[in-house]
C-alpha positions in Angstrom: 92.4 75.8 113.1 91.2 78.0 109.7 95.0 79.6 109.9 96.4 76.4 109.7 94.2 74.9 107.4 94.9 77.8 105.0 99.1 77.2 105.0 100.9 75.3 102.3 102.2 71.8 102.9 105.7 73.1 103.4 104.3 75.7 105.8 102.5 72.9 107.5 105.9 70.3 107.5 108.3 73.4 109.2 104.9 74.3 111.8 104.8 71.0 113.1 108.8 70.0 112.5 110.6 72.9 113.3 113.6 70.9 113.4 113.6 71.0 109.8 113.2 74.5 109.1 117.2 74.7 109.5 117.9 71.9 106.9 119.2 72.8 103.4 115.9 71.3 101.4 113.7 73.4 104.0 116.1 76.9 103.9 112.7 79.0 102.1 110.2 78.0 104.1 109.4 80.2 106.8 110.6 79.7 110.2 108.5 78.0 112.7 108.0 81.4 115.0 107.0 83.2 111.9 104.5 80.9 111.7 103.1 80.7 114.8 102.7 84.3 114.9 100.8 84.7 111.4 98.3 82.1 113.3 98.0 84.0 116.5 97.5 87.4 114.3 94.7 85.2 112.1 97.0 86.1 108.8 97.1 83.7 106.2 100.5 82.7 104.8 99.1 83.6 101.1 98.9 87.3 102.2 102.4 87.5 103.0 105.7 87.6 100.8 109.3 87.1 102.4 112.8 87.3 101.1 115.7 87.3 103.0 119.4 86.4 101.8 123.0 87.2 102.9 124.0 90.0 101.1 128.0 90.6 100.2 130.3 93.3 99.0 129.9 92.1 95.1 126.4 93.6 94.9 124.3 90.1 95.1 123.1 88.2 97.4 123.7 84.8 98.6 121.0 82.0 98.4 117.8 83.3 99.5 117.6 82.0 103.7 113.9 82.5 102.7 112.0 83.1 100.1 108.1 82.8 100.6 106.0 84.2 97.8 108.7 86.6 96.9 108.0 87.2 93.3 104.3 88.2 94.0 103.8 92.1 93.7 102.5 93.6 96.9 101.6 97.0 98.3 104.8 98.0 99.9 103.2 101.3 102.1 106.0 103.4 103.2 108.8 101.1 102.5 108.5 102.3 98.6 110.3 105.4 99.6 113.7 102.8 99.9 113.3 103.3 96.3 113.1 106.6 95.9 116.0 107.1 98.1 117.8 105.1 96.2 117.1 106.2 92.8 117.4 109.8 94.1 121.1 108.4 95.7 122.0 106.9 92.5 120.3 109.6 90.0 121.3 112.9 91.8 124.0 112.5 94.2 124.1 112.5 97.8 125.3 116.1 98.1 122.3 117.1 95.3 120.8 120.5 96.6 117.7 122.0 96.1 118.4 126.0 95.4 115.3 128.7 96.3 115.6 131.8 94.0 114.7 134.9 95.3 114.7 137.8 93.1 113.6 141.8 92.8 111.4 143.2 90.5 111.6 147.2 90.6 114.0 149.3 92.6 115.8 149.6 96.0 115.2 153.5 97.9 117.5 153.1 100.3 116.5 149.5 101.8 112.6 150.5 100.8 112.2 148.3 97.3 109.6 149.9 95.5 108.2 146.8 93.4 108.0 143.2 94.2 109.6 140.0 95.8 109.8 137.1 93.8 110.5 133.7 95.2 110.8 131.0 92.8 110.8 127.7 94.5 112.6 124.6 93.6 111.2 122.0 95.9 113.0 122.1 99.0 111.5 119.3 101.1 112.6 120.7 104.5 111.7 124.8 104.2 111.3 124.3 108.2 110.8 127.1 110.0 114.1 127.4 111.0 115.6 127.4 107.5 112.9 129.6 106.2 114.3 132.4 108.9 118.0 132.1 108.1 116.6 132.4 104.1 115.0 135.7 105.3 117.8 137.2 107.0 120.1 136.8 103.9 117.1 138.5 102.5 117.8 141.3 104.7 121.6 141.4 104.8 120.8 142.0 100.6 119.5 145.6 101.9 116.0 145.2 101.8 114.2 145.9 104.8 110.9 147.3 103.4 108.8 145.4 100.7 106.5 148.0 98.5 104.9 145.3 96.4 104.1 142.2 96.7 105.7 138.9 97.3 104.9 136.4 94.5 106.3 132.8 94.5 106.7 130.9 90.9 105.7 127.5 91.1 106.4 126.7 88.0 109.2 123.8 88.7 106.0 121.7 89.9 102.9 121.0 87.4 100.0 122.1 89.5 97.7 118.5 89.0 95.0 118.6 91.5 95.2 117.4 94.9 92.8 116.5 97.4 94.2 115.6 100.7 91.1 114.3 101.7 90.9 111.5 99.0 93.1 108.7 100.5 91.2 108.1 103.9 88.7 111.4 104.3 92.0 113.3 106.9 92.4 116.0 105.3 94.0 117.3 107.7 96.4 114.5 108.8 100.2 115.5 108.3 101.0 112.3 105.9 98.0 113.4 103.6 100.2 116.7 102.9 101.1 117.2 98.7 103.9 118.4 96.8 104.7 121.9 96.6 107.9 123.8 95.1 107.4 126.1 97.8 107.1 123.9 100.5 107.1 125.5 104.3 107.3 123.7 107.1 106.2 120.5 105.1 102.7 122.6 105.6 101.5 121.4 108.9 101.0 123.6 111.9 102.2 122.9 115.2 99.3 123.1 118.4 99.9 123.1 121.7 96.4 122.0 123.1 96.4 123.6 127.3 93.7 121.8 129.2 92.7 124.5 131.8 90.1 124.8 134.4 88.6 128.0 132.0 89.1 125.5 129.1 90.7 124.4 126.2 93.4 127.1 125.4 95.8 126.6 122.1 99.2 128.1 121.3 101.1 127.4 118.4 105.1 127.1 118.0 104.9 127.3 114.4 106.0 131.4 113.6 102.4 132.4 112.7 100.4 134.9 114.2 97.5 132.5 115.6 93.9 133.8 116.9 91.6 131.1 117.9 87.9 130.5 118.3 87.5 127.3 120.6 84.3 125.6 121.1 85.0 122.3 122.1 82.9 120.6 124.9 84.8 118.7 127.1 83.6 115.1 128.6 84.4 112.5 130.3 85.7 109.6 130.0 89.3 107.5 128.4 90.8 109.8 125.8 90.9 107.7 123.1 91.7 108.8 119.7 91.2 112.4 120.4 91.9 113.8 117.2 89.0 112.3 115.6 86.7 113.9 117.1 88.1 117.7 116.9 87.7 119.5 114.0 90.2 122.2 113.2 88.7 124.9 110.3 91.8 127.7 109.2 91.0 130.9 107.2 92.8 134.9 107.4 91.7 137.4 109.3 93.8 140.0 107.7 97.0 139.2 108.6 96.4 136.5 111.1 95.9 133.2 111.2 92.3 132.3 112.4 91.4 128.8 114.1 88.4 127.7 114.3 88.5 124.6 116.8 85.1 122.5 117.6 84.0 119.1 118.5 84.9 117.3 122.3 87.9 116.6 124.5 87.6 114.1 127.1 89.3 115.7 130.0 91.0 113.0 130.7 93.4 113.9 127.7 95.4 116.8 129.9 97.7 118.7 127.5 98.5 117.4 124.5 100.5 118.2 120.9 98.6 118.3 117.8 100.4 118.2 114.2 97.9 119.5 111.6 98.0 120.4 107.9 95.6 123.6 107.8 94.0 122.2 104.6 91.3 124.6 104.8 93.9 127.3 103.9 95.6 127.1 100.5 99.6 126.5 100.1 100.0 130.3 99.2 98.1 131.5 102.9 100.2 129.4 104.9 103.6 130.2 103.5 102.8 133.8 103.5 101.4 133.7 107.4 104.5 132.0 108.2 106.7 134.6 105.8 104.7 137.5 107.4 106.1 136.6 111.3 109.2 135.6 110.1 110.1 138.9 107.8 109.1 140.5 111.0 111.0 138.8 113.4 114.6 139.2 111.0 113.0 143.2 111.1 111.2 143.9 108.1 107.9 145.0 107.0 105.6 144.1 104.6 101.8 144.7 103.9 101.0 144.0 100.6 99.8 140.7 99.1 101.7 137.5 99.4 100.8 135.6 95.9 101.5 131.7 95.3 101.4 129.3 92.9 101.5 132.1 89.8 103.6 130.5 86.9 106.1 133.1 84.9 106.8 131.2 81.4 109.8 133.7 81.5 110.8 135.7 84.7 110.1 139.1 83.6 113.8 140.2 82.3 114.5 143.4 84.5 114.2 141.5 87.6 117.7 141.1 89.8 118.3 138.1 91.6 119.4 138.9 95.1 119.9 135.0 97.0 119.9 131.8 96.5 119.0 129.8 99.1 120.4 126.1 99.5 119.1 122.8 100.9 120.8 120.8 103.4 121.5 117.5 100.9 120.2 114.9 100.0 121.6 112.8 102.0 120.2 114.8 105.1 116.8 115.1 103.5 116.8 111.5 103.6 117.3 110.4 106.9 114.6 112.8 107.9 112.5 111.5 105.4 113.4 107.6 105.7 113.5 107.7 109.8 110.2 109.3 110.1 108.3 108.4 107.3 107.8 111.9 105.7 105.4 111.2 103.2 105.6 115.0 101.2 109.4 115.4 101.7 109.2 111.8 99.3 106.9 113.4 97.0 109.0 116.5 96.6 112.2 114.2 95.9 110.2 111.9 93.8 109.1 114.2 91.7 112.9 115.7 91.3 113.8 112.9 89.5 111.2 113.6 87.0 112.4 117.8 86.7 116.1 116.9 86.8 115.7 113.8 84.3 117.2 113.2 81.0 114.7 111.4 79.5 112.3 113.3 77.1 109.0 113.6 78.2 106.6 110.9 76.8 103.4 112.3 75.0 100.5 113.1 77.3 103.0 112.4 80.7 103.2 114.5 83.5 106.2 115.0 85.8 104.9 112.2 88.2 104.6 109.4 85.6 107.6 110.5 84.2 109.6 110.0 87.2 107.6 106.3 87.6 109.2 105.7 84.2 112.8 107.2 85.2 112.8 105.1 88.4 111.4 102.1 86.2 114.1 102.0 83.4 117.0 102.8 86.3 115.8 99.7 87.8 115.9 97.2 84.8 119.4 98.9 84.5 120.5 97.5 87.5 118.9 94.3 86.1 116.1 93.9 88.7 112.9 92.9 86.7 110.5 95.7 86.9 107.5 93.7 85.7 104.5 94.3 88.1 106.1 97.5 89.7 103.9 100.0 90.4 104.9 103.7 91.4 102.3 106.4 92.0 103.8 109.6 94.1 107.2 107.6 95.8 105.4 108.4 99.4 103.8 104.9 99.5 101.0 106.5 100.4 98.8 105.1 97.5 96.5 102.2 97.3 97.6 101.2 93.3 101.7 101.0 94.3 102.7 97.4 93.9 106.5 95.8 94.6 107.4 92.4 95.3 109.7 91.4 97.9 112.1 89.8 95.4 112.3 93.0 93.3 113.0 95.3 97.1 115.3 92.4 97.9 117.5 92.8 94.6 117.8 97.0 95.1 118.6 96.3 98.5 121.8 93.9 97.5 122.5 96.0 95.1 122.4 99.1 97.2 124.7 97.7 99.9 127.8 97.1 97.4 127.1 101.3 95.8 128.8 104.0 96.4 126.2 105.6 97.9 125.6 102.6 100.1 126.8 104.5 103.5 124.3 107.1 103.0 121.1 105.0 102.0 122.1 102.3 105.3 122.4 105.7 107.3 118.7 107.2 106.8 116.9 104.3 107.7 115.8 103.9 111.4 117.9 101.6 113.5 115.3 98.8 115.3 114.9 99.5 118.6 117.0 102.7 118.8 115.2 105.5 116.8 112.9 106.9 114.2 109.6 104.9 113.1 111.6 101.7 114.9 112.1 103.1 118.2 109.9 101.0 120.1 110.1 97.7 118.1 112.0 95.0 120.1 113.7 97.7 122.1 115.6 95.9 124.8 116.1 92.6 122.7 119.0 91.2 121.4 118.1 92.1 117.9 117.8 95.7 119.1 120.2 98.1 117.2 121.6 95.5 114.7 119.2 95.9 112.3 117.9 99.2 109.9 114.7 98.7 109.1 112.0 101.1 107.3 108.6 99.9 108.3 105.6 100.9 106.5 101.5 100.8 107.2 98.5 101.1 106.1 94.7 100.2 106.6 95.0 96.0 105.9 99.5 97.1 104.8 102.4 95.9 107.0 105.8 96.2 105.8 109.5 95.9 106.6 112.6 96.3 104.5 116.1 96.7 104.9 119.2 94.8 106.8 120.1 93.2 109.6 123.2 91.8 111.2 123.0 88.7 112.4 125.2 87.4 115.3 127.2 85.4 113.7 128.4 88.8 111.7 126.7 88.3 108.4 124.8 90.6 107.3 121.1 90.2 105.7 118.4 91.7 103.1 115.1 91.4 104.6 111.6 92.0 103.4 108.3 91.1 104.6 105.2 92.7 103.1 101.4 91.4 104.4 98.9 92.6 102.7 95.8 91.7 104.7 92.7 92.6 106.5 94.3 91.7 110.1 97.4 93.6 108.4 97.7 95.7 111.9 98.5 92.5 113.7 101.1 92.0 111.0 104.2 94.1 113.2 104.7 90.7 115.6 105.4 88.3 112.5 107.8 91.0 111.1 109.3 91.1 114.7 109.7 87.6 115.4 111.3 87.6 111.5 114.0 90.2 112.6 114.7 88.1 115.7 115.3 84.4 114.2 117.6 86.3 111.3 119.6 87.6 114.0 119.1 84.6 116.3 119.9 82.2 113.0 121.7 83.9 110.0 
């Protein structure tokens, strides 16, 4: 009974008449299966804010279906990088590319360059493997097969603030707690391949690195559970390897599994060269000398000779990778674009990541969406100060659907019940790939944002952010949500 003591009267007139739900003077209350679900997950209706309206091809949307607490700022979780896509859309294009230098400094013998390799990164959010190799051969096909010197990446298109991956939740080592870089490789996680054997726990590693491990994990018995909490995984160099350290216990019961992991014991500059080492190799050159990150040149020095440029896929690639599986760094990297490519001056005493919070701010009043109460911290979502109400997600959402770039925004978000993030939400329902929806989470955070076609053939803005202890439950509200839009818009 505390759930439904805790509702507003016009909650409580729509639980108990939900007949009336569909009548014009009842149209923003929420729907009676909303309801029932925010009292089965123990959520009260004054942690959650709703807004949902017909959107049309002038850029606005109709009269809000429902709008529950909708002008109450929120922490949106992931769904905070629909704005970054957006703004990034808007602000840089949808073909925008991001291009990584690579230059010589001294002179070519033959293909033996007797000096150094410079890379100076741009911020590249996806620097996979796969593109890094392709980079390398062009590399090669520039003549150099033999490096002399050293390779030396510039950071300088990224401020170097401090960063502590272990500061959000104490997982370091989680992929999501990854940070900006503007030499970014393989969004710096490492790929395990965890082989339970009779002898014992054996790892591999698809990732190109070469990989030695020390493994000194116990295994019990028992369910597996969450596994990866209790394994600790410590990186360092052994000359030019990779060294894991593995320890802790692994319930047999676990078999083989796949483990993502950012080697946060290792800084930015050993894991890009490990992977660079194995790669260079692989496309047939050599290289022992030191692999040097994160040194800033004011100026390059002015007898190098650029040999490459290597290009991005664009944007509007980077952001269905980012937008369908929630990649919290690729955001960062992009958010943080839009402070390096800006117009705007910088302000006194701002660094490039308030600076884009202010860019994306003053792009958003002119739209005219009020920005009052908005909150940006590192465009991930990942952040525990990022506020945004569901009216003002609402408004860039309308507005988004009647842009130019609206094809390419719709496109990167994951379609319910089909793929990315959404995969396994109402799959097999009737709601089931007619809506694209970005879902976002954290500890006591559940949100959804984006549109859904109804079945009468309109389509809809939705947004339902719960911020709340019993949050976790909050994914069968948003679910039931998605199904009476389609069922009733």
């Amino acid at each position: 009974m505390q759930g439904i003591v805790l509702l507003p009267m016009l909650l409580f007139v729509s639980f108990f008449c939900p007949e009336l739900v569909s009548g014009t003077s009842y149209a923003q209350a929420l729907p009676a299966g909303v309801i029932r679900s925010l009292n089965q997950a123990q959520i009260p209706a004054t942690a959650v804010s709703t807004y949902v309206a017909e959107v049309t091809m002038d850029g606005h949307s109709a009269v809000p279906l429902i709008n529950w607490q909708s002008d109450v700022p929120l922490q949106p979780a992931s769904v905070m990088k629909l704005v970054t896509s957006y703004a990034a859309l808007s602000l840089l294009g949808p073909a925008y590319h991001w291009n990584t230098a690579v230059y010589m400094h001294g002179y070519l013998d033959g293909d033996v360059l007797h000096g150094d390799v410079i890379i100076r990164g741009a911020g590249d959010p996806k620097l996979v493997p796969e593109n890094f190799w392709l980079m390398l051969r062009q590399l090669r096909a520039s003549g150099i097969r033999q490096i002399d010197g050293n390779v030396v990446v510039d950071s300088a298109w990224m401020e170097m603030l401090p960063y502590d991956p272990a500061v959000f939740d104490g997982h370091p080592d989680r992929p999501y707690n990854a940070g900006a870089d503007p030499f970014l490789v393989n969004y710096n996680v490492l790929s395990l391949q965890l082989h339970d054997e009779l002898s014992g726990l054996r790892v591999t590693t698809d990732t190109p690195v070469a990989l030695e491990s020390d493994v000194n994990v116990r295994r019990v018995a028992g369910a597996c559970g969450e596994w990866r909490d209790k394994m600790t995984a410590n990186f360092s160099l052994a000359g030019q390897k990779l060294h894991l350290s593995l320890s802790g216990e692994y319930a047999k019961s676990c078999g083989d599994q796949h483990w993502i992991v950012q080697p946060y014991t290792l800084n930015r500059g050993e894991f890009a060269g490990a992977v660079f080492r194995q790669l260079w190799a692989e496309v047939g050159g050599q290289f022992s000398g030191q692999f040097i990150a994160r040194q800033q040149f004011s100026d390059l020095p002015p007898d190098v000779t650029l040999l490459m440029e290597w290009r991005s896929p664009p944007l509007a690639d980077i952001l269905r990778d980012m937008n369908k599986f929630s990649n919290n760094v690729m955001a960062r990297n992009v958010f943080l674009t839009l402070a390096n490519d800006a117009v705007i001056p910088l302000a006194e005493n701002e660094n490039q990541l308030t600076r884009a919070a202010r860019r994306v701010q003053l792009w958003l009043a002119g739209l005219g969406i009020d920005n009052r109460g908005l909150v940006i911290e590192n465009g991930s979502g990942l952040s525990r100060t990022a506020r945004i109400s569901a009216l003002q997600l609402g408004g860039m959402l309308a507005h988004a659907y009647d842009s130019a770039v609206m094809p390419e925004f719709i496109a990167s978000l994951p379609v319910l019940g089909v793929d990315g993030t959404m995969k396994k939400r109402l799959a097999g329902q009737a709601v089931a790939g007619h809506a694209h929806i970005k879902s976002g989470t954290l500890e006591q955070v559940s949100a959804i944002a984006g549109y859904v076609l109804s079945a009468s053939g309109k389509r809809y803005v939705v947004v339902c952010l719960i911020n709340h202890e019993s949050a976790a439950k909050g994914t069968a509200v948003q679910d039931a949500l998605l199904a009476w839009i389609y069922e009733h818009g």
